[in-house]
C-alpha positions in Angstrom: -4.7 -8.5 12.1 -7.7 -11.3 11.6 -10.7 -10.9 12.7 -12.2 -13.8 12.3 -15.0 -15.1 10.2 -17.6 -11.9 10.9 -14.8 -10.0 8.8 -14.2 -12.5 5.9 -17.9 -12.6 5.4 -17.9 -8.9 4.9 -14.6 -7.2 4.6 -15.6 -4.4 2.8 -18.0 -2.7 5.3 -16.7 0.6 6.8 -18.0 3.0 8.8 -20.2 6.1 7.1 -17.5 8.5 5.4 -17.1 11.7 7.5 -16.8 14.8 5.1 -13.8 16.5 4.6 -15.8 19.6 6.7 -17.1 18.3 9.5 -16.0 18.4 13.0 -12.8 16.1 14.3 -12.7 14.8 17.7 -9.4 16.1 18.8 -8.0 12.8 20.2 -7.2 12.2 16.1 -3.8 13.0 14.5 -3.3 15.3 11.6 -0.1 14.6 9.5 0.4 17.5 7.8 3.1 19.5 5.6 2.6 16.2 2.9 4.5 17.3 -0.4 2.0 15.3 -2.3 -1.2 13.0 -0.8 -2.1 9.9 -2.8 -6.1 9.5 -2.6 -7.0 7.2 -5.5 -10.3 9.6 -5.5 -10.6 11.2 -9.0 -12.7 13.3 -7.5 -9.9 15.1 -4.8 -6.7 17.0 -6.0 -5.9 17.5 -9.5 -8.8 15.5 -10.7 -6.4 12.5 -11.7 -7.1 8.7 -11.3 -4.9 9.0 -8.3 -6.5 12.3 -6.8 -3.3 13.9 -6.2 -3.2 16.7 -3.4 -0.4 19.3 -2.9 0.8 20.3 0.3 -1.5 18.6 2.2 -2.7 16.6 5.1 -4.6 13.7 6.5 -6.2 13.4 10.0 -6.7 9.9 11.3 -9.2 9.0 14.2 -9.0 5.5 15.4 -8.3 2.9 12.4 -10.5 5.4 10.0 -9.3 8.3 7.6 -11.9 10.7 8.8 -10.2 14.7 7.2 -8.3 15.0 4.2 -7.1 18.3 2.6 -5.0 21.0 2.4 -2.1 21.3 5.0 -3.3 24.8 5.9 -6.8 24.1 6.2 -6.1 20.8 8.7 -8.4 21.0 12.0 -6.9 21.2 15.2 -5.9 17.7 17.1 -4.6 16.6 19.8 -1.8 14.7 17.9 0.2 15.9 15.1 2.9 14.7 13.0 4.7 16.6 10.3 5.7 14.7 7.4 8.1 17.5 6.2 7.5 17.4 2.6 7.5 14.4 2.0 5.0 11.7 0.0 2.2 9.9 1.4 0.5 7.2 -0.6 -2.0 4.6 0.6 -0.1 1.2 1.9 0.9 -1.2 -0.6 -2.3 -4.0 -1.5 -0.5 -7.3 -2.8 -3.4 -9.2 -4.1 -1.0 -12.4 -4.9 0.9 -14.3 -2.6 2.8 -17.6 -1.9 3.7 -16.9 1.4 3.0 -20.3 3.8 6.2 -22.2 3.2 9.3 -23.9 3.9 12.7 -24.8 2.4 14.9 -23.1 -0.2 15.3 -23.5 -4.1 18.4 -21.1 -4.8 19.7 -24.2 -6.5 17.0 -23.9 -9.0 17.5 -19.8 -9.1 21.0 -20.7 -9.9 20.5 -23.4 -12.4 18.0 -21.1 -14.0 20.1 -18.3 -14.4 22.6 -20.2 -15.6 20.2 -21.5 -18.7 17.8 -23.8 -17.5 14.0 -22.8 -18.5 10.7 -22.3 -15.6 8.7 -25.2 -15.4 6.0 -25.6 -12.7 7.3 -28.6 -12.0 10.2 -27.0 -9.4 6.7 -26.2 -7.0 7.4 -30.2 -6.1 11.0 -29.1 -4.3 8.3 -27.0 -2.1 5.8 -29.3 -1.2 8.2 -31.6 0.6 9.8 -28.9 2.4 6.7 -27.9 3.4 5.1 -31.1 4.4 8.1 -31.9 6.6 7.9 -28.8 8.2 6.1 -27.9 11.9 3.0 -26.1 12.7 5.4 -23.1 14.3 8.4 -23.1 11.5 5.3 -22.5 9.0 4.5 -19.8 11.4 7.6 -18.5 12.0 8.5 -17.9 8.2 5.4 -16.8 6.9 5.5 -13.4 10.3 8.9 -12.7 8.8 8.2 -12.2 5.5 5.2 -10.2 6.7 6.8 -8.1 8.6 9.6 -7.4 5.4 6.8 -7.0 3.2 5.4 -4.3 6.4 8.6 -2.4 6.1 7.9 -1.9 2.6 4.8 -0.8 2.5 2.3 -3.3 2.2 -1.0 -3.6 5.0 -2.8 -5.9 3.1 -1.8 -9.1 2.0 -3.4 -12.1 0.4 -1.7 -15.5 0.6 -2.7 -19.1 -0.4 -1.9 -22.7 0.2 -0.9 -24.7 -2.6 2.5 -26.3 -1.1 0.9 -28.9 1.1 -1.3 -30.6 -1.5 -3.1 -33.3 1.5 -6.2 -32.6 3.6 -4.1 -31.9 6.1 -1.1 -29.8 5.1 -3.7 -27.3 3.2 -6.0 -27.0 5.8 -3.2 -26.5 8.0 -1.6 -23.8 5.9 -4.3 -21.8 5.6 -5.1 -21.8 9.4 -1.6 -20.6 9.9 -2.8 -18.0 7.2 -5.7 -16.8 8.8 -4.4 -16.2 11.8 -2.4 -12.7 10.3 -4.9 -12.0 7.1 -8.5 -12.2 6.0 -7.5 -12.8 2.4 -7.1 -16.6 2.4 -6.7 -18.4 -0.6 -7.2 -22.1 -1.0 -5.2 -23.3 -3.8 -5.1 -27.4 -3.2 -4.9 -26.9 -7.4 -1.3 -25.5 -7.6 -0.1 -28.5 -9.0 -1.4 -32.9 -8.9 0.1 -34.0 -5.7 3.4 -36.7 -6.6 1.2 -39.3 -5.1 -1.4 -38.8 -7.4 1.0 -38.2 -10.5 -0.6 -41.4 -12.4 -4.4 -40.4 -11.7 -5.3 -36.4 -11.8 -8.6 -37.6 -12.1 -8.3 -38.7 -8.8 -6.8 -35.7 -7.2 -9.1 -33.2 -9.2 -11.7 -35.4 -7.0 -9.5 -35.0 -3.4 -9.7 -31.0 -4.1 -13.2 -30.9 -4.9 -14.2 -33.2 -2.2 -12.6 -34.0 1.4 -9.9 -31.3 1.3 -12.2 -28.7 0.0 -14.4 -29.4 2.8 -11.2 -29.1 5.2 -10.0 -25.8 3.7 -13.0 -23.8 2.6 -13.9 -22.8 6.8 -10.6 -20.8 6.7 -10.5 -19.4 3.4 -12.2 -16.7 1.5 -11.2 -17.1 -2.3 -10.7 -20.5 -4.1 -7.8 -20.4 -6.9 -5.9 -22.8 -9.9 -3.1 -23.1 -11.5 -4.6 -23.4 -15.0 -1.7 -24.2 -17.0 0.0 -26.9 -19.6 2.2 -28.8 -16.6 -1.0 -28.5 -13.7 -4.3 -28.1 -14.5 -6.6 -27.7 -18.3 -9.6 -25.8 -18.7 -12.3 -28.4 -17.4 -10.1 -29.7 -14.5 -10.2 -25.7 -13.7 -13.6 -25.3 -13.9 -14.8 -28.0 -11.9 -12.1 -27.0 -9.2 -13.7 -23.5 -9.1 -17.3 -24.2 -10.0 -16.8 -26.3 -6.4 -15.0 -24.0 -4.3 -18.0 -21.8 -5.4 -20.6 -23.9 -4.3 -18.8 -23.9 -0.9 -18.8 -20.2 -0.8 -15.4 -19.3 -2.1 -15.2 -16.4 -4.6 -13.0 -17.8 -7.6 -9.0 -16.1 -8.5 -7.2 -17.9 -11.5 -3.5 -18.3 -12.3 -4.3 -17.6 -15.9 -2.3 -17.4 -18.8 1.1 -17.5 -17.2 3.8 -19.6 -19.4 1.4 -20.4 -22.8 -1.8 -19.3 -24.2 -4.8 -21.1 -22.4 -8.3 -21.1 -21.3 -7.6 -19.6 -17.8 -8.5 -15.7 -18.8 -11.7 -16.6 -20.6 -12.9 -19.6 -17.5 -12.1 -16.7 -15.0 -14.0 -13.9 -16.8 -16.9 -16.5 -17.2 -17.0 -17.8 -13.6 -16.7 -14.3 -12.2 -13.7 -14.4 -10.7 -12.1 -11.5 -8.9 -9.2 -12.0 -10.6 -7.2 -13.5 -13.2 -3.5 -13.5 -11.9 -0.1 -13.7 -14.5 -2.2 -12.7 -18.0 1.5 -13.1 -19.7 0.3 -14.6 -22.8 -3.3 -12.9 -24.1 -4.9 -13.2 -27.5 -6.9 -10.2 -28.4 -10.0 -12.3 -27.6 -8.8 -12.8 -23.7 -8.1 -8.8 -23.6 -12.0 -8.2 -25.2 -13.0 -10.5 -22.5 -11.2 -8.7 -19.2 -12.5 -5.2 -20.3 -15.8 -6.1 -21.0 -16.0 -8.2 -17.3 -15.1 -7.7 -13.8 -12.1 -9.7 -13.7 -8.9 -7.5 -12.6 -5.9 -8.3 -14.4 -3.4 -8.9 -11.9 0.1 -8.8 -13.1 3.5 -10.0 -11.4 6.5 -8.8 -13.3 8.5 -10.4 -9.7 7.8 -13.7 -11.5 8.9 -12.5 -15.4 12.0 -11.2 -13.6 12.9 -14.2 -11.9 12.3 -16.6 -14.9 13.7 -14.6 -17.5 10.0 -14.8 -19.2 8.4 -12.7 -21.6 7.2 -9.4 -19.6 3.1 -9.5 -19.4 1.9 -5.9 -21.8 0.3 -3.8 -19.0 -0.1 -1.1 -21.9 -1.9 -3.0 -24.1 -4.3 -4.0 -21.3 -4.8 -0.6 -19.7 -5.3 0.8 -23.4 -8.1 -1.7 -23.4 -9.6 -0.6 -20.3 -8.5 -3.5 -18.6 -8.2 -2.8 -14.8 -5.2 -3.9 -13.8 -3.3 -4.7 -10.5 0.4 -4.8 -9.5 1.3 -7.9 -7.1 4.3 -9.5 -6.0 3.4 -13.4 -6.1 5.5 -13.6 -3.5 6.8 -17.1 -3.5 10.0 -19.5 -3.0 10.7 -20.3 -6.5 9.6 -18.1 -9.6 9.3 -14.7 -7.6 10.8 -14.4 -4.0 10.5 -10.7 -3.5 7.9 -9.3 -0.7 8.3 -5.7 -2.4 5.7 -4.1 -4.2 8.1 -1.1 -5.4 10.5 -3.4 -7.0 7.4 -4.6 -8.9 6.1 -1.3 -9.2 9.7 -0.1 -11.1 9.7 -2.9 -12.9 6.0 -2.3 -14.3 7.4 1.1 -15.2 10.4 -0.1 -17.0 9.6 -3.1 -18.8 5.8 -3.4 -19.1 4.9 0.0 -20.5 3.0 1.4 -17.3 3.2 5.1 -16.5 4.5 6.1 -12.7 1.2 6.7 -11.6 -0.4 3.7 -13.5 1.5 1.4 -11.8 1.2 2.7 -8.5 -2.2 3.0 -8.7 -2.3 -0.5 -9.8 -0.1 -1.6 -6.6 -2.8 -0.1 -4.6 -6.3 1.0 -5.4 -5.9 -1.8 -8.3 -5.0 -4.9 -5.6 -8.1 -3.7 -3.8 -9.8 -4.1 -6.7 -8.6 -7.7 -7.1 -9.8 -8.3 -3.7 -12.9 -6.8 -4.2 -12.4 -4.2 -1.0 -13.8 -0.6 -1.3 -12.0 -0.2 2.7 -8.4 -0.3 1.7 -6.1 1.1 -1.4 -7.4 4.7 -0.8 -7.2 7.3 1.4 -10.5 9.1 1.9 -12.9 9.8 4.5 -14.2 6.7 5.7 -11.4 4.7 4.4 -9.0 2.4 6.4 -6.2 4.9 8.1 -2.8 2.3 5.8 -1.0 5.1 4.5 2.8 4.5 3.5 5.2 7.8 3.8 8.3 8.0 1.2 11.6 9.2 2.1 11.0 11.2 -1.4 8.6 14.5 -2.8 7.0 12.4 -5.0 5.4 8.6 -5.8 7.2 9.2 -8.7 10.2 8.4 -6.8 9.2 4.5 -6.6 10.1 4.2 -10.4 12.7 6.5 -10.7 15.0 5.2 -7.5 14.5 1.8 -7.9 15.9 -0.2 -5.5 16.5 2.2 -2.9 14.5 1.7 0.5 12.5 5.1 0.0 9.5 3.9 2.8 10.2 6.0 5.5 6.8 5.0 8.3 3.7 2.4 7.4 0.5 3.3 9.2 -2.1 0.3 9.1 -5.5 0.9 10.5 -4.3 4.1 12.2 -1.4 2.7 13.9 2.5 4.1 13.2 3.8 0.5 13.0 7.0 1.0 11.0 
């Protein structure tokens, strides 16, 4: 799925759009007889923010949508596939994950179900996991949990390090990373190393400095863990303010267990994102819809911790862009499905159906500042996700049940 460096420099650049019109070779493949597209293009379909399209179909031609319309109106190709009434949505974007890891904490799950409060002090249990771990057992965990997350929809990730917190357990995690994604995250700030417990100062410095200059070849975003427990406003700042000077685009863990500075540092620094946004004052809201930070939320993590559920209503009333992630991750959220996230958005956080699965896909692209991926219109990357329902309704109202039926990524049937 990488493609190297030429990519991560310029993810977003796709070929010209073909209109909906023109001529289509006949080596392409139409799926037709869709009960209801998903385009994200306002300017399709019913006219909605997700561009909805009845009865229709979508022709693919190598890893490009290049024809989308109605299912009568399809041109001829040489391939076809009949989705018999069923849904079609673009694949899954999960803007926010943990994903290059070892070990277990279902003792912690346990103890805090059974009363105990989230601290981010339980990442520690993950760092020596991780640090004892090999090069292939890295490997080897973070291709299964890609291929779950595949099955269930997602074909585009983003994952960070974080769990190494050395030179060389970062740089190493994210060369593991690159290998399967383009969206790399270096995240040496996810908590102070133990060995450094005594002097932050000190590590602030490592992150900034030598393992900075390790990590920054094989990443494309630099992030923090701004938060009472890791890492206060200024240590954020000069983290990111480096990591941009190095030519990583800032993210922010913002605002997750306490009010903070991380929404207002991200909006000011630019950041693609500003990832949690549990706790806002109406001053941190003014500042996300007035700037071009997305609001990621991850209602895996509120579920997990029992912690107050982030108001997506209050934000999208606002006109806060918002996206829908799992923050896939071994101890506050370990779940690799964005349609669990997408029902709980719907239940518990105030989102419509179609907010939230907007949010889960044109809204991660968003956060990952791609205009290739999270829609499906001429031009666009061929990731389409078919449901096993009518409707993308469905995703809220049968949660739970394993409604993705086949994943297409970059024209290819690969579930």
């Amino acid at each position: 799925m990488n493609t190297g460096p030429a990519a991560r420099n310029n993810p977003t650049a796709t070929p010209a759009p073909t209109s909906a019109n023109s001529a289509v070779a006949t080596a392409a493949t139409a799926i037709v007889n869709i009960a209801s597209l998903v385009t994200n293009d306002p300017s399709l379909g019913d006219g909605s923010p997700l561009g909805l399209i009845r009865d229709a179909a979508v022709v693919v031609e190598g890893d490009r949508v290049v024809w989308i319309g109605e299912s009568s109106k399809a041109p001829a190709t040489d391939n076809r596939v009949d989705a018999e009434g069923r849904a079609v949505l673009p694949g899954f974007v999960d803007s926010h994950s943990h994903l290059v890891f070892a070990g277990d904490r279902t003792a912690e799950f346990n103890a805090r179900m059974s009363g105990r409060a989230y601290a981010a002090g339980g990442i520690r249990t993950t760092v020596a996991a991780t640090r004892a771990a090999t090069d292939e057992d890295l490997a080897r965990n973070l291709a299964h949990h890609l291929d779950e997350a595949l099955r269930q929809g997602t074909t585009t990730f983003e994952t960070k390090s974080g769990y190494g917190l050395t030179v060389e357990d970062e740089a190493r995690a994210l060369r593991i990373a690159s290998a399967h994604t383009d969206e790399v995250t270096y995240l040496g700030a996810h908590i102070v190393a133990p060995e450094y417990a005594d002097d932050p100062a000190a590590y602030v410095e490592l992150v900034t400095g030598e393992m900075l200059d390790a990590c920054a070849p094989y990443a494309r975003w630099v992030d923090v863990f701004c938060e009472k427990g890791a890492f206060d406003g200024d240590q954020a700042r000069a983290i990111l303010t480096a990591g941009k000077a190095k030519g990583l685009h800032p993210r922010v863990h913002a605002n997750q267990l306490t009010y903070g500075p991380g929404v207002q540092l991200a909006v000011e620094l630019d950041a693609a994102s500003a990832d949690h946004c549990t706790h806002l004052t109406d001053a941190d809201v003014d500042a996300l819809a007035n700037g071009g930070t997305v609001a990621t939320l991850l209602p895996g993590a509120e579920f997990s911790t029992r912690a107050t559920w982030p108001d997506a209503r209050r934000l999208l009333d606002a006109g806060v862009t918002v996206a829908l992630s799992t923050d896939c991750n071994p101890g506050s959220s370990f779940t690799s499905s964005v349609p669990f996230c997408v029902a709980l958005a719907v239940r518990d956080m105030g989102m419509t159906p179609d907010e939230a699965v907007w949010s889960a896909t044109a809204g991660g692209a968003k956060a990952l500042r791609r205009t290739d991926i999270g829609r499906l219109t001429p031009g666009t990357r061929a990731d389409l996700t078919l449901l096993d329902a009518p409707s993308h309704v469905h995703l809220a109202y049968r949660p739970g049940v394993p409604l993705v039926r086949e994943v297409w990524r970059a024209g290819v049937r690969v579930v």
